[in-house]
DSSP file (Angstrom, degrees, kcal/mol; ACC not computed):
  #  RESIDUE AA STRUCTURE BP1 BP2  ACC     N-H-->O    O-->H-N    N-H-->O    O-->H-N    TCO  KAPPA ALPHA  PHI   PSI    X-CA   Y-CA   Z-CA
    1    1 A X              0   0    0      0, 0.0     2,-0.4     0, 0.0     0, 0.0   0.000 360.0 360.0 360.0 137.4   15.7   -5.9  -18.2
    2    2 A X        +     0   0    0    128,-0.1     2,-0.3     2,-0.0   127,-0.1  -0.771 360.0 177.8-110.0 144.4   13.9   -4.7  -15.4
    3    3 A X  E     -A  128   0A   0    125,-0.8   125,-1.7    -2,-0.4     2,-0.4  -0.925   8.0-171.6-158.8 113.1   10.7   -6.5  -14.2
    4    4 A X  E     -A  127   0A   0     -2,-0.3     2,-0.4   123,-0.2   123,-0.2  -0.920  10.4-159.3-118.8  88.0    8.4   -5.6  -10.9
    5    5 A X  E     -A  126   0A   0    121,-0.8   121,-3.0    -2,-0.4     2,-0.5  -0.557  13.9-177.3 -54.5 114.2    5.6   -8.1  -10.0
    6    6 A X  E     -A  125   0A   0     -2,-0.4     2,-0.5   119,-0.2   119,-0.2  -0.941   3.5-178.5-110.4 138.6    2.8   -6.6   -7.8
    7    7 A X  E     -A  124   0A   0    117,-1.5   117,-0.7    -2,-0.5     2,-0.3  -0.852  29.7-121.5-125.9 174.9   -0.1   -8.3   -6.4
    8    8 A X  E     -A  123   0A   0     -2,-0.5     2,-0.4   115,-0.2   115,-0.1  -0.850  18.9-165.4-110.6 131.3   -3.1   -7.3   -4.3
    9    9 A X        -     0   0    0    113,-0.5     2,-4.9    -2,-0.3    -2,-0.0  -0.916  29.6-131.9-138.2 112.3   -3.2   -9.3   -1.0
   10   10 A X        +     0   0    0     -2,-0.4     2,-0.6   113,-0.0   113,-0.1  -0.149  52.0 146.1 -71.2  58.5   -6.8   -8.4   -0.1
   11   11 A X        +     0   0    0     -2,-4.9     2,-0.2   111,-0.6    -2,-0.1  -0.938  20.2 177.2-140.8 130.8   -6.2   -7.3    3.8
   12   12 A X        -     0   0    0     -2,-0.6     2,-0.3   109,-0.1   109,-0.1  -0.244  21.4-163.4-106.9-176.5   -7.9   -4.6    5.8
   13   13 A X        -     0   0    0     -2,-0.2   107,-0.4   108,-0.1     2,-0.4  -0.523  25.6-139.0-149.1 169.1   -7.9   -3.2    9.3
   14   14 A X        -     0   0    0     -2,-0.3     2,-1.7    14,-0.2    14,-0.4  -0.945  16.3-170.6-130.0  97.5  -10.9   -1.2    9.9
   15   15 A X        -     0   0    0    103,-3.5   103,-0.4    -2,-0.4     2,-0.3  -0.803  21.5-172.2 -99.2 118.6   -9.8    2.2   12.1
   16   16 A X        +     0   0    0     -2,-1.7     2,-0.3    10,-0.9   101,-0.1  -0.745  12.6 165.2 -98.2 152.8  -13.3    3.4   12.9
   17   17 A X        -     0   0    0     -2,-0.3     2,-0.1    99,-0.2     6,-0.1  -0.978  40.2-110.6-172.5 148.5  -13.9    6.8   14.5
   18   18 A X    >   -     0   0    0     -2,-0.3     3,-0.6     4,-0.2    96,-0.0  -0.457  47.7-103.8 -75.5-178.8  -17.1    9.3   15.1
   19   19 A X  T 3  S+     0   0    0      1,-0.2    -1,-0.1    -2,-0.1    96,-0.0  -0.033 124.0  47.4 -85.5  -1.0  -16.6   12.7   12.8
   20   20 A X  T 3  S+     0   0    0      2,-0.1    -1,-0.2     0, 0.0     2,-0.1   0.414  96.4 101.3-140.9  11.0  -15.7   14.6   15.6
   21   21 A X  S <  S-     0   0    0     -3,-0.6     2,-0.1     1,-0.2     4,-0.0  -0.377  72.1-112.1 -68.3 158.7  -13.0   12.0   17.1
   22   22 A X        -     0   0    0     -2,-0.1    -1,-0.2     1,-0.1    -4,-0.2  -0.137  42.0-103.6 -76.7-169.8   -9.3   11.9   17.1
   23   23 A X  S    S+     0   0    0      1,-0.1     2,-0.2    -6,-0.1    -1,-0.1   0.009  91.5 105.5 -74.1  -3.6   -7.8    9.0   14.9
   24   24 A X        +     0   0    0     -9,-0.0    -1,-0.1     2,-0.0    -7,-0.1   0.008  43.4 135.2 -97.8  27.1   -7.0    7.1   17.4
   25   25 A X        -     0   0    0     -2,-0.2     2,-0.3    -9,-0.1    -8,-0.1  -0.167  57.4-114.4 -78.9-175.5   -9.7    4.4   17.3
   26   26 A X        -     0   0    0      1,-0.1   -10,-0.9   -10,-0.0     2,-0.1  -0.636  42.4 -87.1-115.4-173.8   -8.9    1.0   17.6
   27   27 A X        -     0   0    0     -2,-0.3     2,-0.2   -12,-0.2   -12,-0.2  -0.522  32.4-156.8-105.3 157.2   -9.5   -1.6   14.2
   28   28 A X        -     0   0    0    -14,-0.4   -14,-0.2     2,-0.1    -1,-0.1  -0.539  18.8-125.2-112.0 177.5  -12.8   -3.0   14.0
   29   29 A X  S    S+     0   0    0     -2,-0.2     2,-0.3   -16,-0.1   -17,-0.1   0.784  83.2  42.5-103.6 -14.7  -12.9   -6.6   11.7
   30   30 A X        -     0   0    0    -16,-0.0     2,-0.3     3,-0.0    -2,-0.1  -0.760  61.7-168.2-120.5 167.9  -15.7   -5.7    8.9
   31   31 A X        -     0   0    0     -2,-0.3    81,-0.2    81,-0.1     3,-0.2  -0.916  29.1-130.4-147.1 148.9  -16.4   -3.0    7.0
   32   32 A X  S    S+     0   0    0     79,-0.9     2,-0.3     1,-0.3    80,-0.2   0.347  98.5  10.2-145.8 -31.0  -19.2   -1.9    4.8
   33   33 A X  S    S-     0   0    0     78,-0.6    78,-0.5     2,-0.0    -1,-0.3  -0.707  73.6-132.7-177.1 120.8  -17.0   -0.9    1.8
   34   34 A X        -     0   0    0     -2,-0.3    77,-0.2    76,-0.2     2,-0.2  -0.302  37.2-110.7 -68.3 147.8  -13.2   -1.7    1.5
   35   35 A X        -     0   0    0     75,-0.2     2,-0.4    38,-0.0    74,-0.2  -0.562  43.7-164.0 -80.4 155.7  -11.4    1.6    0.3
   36   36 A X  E     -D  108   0B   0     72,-1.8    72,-1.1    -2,-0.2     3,-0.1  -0.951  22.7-115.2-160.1 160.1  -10.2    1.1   -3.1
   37   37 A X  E >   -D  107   0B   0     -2,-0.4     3,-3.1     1,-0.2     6,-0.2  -0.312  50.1 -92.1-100.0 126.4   -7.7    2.7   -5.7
   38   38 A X  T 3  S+     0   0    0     68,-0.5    -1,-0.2     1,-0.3     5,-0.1   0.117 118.8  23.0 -26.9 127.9   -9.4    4.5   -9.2
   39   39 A X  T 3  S-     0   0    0     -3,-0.1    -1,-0.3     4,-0.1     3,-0.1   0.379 114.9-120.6 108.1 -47.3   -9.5    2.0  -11.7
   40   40 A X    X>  -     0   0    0     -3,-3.1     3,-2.5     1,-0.2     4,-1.3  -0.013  63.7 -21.2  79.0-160.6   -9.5   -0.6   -9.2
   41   41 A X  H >> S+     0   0    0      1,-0.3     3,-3.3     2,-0.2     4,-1.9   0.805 136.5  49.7 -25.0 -80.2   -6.7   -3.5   -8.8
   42   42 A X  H 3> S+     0   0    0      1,-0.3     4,-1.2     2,-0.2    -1,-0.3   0.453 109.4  45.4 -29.2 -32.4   -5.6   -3.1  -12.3
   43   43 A X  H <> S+     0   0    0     -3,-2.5     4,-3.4    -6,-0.2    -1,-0.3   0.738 109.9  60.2 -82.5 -37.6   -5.2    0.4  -12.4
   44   44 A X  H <X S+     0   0    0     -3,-3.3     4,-2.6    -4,-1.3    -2,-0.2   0.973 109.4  43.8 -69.4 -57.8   -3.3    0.0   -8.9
   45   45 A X  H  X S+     0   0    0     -4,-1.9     4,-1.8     2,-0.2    -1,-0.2   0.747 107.4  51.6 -64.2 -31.0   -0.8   -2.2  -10.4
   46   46 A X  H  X S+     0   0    0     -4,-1.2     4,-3.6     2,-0.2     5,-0.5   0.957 109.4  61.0 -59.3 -54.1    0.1   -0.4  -13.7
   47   47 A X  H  X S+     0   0    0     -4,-3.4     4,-1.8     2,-0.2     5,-0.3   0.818 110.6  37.0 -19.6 -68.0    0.5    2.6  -11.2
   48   48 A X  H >X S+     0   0    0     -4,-2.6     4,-1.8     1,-0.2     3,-1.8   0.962 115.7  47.7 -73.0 -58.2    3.2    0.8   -9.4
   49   49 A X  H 3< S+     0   0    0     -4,-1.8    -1,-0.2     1,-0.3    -2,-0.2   0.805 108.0  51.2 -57.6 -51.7    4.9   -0.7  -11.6
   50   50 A X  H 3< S+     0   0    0     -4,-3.6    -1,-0.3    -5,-0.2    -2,-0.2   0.824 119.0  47.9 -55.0 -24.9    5.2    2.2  -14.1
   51   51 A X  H << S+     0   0    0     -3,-1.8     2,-0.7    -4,-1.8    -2,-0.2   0.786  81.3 100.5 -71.1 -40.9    6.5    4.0  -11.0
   52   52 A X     <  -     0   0    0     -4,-1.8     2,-0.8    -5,-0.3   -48,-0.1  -0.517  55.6-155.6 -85.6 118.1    9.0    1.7   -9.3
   53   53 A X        -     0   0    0     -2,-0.7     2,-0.2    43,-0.1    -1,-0.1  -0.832  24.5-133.5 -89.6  76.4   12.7    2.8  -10.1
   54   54 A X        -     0   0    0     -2,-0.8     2,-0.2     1,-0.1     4,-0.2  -0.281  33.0-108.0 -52.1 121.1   14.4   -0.6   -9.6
   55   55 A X    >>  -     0   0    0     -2,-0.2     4,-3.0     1,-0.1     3,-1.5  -0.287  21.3-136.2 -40.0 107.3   17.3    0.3   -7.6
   56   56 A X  T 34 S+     0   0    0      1,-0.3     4,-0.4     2,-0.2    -1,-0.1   0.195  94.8  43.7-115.1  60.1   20.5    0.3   -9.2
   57   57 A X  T 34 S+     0   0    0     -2,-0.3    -1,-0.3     2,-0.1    -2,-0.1  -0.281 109.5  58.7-102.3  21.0   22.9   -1.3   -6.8
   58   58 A X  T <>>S+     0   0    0     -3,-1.5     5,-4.4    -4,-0.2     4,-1.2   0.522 109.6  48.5-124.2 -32.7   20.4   -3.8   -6.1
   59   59 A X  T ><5S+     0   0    0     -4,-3.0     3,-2.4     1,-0.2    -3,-0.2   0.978 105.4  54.3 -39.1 -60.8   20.7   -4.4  -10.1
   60   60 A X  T 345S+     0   0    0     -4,-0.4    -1,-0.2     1,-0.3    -3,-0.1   0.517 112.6  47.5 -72.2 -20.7   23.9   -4.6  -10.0
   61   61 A X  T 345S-     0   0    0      2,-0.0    -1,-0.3     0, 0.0    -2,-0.2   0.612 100.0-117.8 -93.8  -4.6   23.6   -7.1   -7.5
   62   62 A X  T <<5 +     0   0    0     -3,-2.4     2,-0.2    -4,-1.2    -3,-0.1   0.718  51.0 171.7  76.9  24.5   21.3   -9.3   -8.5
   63   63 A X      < +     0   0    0     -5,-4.4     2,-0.4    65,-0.1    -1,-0.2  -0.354   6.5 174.3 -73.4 148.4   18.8   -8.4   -5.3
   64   64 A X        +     0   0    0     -2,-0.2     2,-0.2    24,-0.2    64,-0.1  -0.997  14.6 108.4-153.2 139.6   15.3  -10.0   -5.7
   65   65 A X  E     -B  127   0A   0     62,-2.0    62,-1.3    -2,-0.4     2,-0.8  -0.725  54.7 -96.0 155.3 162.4   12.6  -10.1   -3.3
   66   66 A X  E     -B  126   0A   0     -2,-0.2     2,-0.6    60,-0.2    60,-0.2  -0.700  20.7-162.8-103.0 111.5    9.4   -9.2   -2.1
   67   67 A X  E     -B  125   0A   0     58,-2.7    58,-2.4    -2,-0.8     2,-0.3  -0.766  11.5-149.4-109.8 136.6    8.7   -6.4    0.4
   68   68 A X  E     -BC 124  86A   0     18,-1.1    18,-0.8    -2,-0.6     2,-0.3  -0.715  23.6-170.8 -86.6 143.1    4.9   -6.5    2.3
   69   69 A X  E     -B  123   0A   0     54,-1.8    54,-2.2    -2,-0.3     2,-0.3  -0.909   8.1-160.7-139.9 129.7    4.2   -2.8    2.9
   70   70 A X  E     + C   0  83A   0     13,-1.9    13,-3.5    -2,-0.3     2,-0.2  -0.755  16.9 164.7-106.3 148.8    1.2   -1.7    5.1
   71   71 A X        -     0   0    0     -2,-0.3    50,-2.7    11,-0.2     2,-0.3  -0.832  35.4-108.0-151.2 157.8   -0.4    2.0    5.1
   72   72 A X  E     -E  120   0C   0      8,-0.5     8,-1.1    48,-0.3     2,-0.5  -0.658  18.4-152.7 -38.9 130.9   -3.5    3.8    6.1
   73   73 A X  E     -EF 119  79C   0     46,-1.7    46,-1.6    -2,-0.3     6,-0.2  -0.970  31.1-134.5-109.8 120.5   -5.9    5.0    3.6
   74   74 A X    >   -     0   0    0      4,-3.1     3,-0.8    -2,-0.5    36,-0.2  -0.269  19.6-107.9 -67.7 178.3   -7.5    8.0    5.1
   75   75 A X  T 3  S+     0   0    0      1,-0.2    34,-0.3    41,-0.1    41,-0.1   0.734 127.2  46.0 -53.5 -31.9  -11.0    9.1    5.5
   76   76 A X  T 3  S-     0   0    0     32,-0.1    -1,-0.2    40,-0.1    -2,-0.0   0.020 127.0-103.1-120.6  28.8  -10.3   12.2    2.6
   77   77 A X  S <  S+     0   0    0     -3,-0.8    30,-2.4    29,-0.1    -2,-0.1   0.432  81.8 128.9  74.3 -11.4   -8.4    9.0    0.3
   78   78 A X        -     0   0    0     28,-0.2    -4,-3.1    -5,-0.1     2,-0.5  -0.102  55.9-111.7 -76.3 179.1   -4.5   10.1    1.2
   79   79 A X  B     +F   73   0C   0     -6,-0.2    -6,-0.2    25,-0.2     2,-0.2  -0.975  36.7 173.7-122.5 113.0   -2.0    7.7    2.6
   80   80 A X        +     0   0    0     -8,-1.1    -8,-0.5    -2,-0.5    -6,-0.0  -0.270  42.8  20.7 -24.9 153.4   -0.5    7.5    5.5
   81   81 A X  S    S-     0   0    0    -10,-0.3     2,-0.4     1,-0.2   -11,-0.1   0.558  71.9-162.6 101.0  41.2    1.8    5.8    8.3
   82   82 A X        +     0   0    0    -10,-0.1     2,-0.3    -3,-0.1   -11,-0.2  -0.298  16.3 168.1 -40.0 106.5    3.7    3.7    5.5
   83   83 A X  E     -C   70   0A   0    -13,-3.5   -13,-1.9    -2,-0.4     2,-1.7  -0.967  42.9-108.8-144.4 153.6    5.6    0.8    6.7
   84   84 A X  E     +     0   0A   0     -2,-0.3     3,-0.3   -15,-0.2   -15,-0.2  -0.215  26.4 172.5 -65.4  84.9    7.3   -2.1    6.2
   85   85 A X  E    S+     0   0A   0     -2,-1.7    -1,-0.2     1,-0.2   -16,-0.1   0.707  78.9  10.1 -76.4   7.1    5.5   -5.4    7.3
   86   86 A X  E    S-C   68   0A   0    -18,-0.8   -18,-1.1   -20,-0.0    -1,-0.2  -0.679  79.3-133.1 177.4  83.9    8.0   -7.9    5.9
   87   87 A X        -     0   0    0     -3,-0.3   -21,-0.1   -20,-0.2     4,-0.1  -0.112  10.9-136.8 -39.6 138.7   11.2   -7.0    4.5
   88   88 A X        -     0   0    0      2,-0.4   -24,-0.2   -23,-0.2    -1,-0.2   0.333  53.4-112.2 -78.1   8.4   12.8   -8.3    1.0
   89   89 A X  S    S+     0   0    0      1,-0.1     2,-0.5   -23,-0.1    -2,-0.1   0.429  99.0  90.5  84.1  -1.2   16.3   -8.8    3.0
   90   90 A X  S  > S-     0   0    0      1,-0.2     4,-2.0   -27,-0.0    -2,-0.4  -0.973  70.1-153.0-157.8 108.5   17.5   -6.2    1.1
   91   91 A X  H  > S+     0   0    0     -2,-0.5     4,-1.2     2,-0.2     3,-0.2   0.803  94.1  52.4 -40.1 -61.3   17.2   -2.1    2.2
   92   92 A X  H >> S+     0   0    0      1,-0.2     4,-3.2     2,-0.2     3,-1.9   0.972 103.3  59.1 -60.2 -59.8   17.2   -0.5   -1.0
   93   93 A X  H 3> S+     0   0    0      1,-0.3     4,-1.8     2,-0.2    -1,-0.2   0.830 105.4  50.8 -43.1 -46.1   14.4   -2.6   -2.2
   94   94 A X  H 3X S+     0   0    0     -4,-2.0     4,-2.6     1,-0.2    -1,-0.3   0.671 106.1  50.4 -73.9  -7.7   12.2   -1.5    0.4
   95   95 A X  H <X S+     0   0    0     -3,-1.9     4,-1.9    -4,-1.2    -1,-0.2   0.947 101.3  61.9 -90.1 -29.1   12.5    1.8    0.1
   96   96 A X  H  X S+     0   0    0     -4,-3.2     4,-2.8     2,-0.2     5,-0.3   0.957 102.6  51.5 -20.5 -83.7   11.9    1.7   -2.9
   97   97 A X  H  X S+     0   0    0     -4,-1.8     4,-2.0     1,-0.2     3,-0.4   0.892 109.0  47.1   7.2-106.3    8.8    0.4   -2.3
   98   98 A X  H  X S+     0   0    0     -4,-2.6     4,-2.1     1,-0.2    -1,-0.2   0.693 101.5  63.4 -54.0 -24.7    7.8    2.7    0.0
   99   99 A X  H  X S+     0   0    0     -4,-1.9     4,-0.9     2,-0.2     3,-0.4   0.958 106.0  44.1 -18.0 -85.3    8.7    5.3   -1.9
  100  100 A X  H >< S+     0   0    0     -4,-2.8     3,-1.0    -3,-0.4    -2,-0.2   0.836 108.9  63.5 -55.1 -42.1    6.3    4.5   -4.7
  101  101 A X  H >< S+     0   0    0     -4,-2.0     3,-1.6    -5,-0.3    -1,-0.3   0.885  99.9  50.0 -41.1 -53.2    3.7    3.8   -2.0
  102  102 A X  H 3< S+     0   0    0     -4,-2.1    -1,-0.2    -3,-0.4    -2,-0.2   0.645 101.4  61.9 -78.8  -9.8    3.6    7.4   -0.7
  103  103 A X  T << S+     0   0    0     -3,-1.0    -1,-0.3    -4,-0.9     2,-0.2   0.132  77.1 137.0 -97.5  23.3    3.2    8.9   -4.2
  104  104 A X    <   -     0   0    0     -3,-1.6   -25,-0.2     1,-0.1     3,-0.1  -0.666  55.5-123.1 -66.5 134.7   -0.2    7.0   -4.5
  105  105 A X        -     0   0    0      1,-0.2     2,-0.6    -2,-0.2    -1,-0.1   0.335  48.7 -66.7 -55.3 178.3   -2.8    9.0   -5.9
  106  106 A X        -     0   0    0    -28,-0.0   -68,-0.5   -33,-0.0    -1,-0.2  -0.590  49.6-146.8 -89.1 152.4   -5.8    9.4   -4.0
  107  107 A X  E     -D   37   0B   0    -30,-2.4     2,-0.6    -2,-0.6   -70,-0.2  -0.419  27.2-109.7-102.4-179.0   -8.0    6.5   -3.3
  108  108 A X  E     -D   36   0B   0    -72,-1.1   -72,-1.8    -2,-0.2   -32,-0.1  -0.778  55.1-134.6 -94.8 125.1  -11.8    6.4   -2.9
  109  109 A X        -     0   0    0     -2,-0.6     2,-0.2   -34,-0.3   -34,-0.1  -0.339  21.2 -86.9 -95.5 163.9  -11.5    5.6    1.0
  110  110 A X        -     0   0    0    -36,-0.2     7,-0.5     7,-0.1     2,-0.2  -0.585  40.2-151.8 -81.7 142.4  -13.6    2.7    3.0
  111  111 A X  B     -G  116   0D   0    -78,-0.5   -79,-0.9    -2,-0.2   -78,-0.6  -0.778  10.6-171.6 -97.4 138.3  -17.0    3.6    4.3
  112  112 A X        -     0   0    0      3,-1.5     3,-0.1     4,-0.5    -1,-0.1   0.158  52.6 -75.0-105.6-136.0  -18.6    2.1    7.1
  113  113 A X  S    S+     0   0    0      2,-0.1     3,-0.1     1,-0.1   -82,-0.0   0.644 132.8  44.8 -93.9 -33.4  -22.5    2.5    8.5
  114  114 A X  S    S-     0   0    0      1,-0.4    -1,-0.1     2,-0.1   -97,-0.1  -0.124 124.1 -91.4-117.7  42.0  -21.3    6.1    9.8
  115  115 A X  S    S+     0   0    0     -3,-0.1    -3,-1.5     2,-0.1    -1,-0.4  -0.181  77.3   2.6 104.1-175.3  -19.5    7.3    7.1
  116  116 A X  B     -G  111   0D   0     -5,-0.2    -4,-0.5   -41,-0.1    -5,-0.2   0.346  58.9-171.7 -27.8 179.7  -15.5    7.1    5.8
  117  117 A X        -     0   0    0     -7,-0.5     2,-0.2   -43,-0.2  -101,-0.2  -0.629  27.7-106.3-172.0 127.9  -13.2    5.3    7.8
  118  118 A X        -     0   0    0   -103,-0.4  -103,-3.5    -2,-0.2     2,-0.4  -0.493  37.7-162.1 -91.9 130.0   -9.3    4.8    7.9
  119  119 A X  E     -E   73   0C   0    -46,-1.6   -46,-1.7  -105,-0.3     2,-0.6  -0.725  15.1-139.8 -99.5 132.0   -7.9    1.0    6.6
  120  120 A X  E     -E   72   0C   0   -107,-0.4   -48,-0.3    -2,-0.4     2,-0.2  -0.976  27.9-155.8-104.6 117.9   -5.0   -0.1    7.2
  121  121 A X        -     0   0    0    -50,-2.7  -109,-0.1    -2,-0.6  -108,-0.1  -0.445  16.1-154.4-157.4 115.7   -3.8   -1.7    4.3
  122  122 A X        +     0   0    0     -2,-0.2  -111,-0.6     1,-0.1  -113,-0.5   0.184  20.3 171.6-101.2 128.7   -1.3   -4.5    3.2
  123  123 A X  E     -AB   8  69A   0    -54,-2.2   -54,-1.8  -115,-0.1     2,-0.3  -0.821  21.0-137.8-130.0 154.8    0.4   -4.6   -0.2
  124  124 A X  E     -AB   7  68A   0   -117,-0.7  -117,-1.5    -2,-0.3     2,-0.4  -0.953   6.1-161.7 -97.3 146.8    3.2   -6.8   -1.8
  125  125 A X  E     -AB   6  67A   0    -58,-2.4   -58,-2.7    -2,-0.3     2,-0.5  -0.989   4.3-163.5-123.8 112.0    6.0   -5.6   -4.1
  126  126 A X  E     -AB   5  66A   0   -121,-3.0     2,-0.8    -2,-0.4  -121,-0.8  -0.834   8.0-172.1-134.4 106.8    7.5   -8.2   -6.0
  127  127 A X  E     +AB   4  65A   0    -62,-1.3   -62,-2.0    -2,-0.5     2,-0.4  -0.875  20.5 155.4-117.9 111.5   11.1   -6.9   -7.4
  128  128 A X  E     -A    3   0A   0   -125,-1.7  -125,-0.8    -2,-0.8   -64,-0.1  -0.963  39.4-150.4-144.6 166.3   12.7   -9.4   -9.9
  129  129 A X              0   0    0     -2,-0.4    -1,-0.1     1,-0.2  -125,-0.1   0.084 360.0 360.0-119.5  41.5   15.1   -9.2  -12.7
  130  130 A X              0   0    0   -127,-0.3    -1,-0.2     0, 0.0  -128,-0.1   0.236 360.0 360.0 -67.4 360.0   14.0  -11.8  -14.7
């Protein structure tokens, strides 16, 4: 039986930028409105979890673990620069992972005082076969 724990670990980045700037700002520490997925949390989690295709050599192996994966939410809600910040020890698992990360729908993106704004922001993916 296959069984994928997700949580929400409620951490942002703030990339701020004017409307007619590259991307390339640097992260501010507040924000005005966190971006956040249709549905909210709950919605976020059925998502992954109806999504995620436990690997299966990593069944077969009895791999367990949790991989931290950080992304950009853009200004127009798409996802971006997906990466790993903390490996589960175990390769498959995180690609996994990311994998499911990059087919996220779009989200309703964070706003600041001058409008959208790109987040960086950090998720865990909790793979167990219990």
């Amino acid at each position: 039986m296959k069984k994928v724990a997700v949580g929400i670990l409620m951490c942002f980045n703030l990339v701020s930028f004017a409307q007619n700037e590259t991307i390339a700002a640097e992260p501010l520490d507040t924000c005005t409105r966190e971006p956040f997925f249709p549905g909210g949390d709950q919605a976020l989690l059925k998502y992954i979890s109806t999504h995620i295709i436990y690997p299966s050599i990593s069944k077969e192996n009895g791999d367990e673990g949790k991989v931290w994966i950080q992304f950009v939410i853009n200004i127009d809600g798409t996802i971006s620069d997906v990466t790993v910040a903390r490996t589960s020890g175990y390769e498959e698992l995180d690609l996994e992972a990311i994998r499911v990360i990059r087919s996220l729908p779009l989200w309703n993106p964070g706003k600041d005082c001058s409008g959208p704004v790109r987040i960086r922001y950090t998720l865990p993916v909790d793979f167990s076969l219990s």
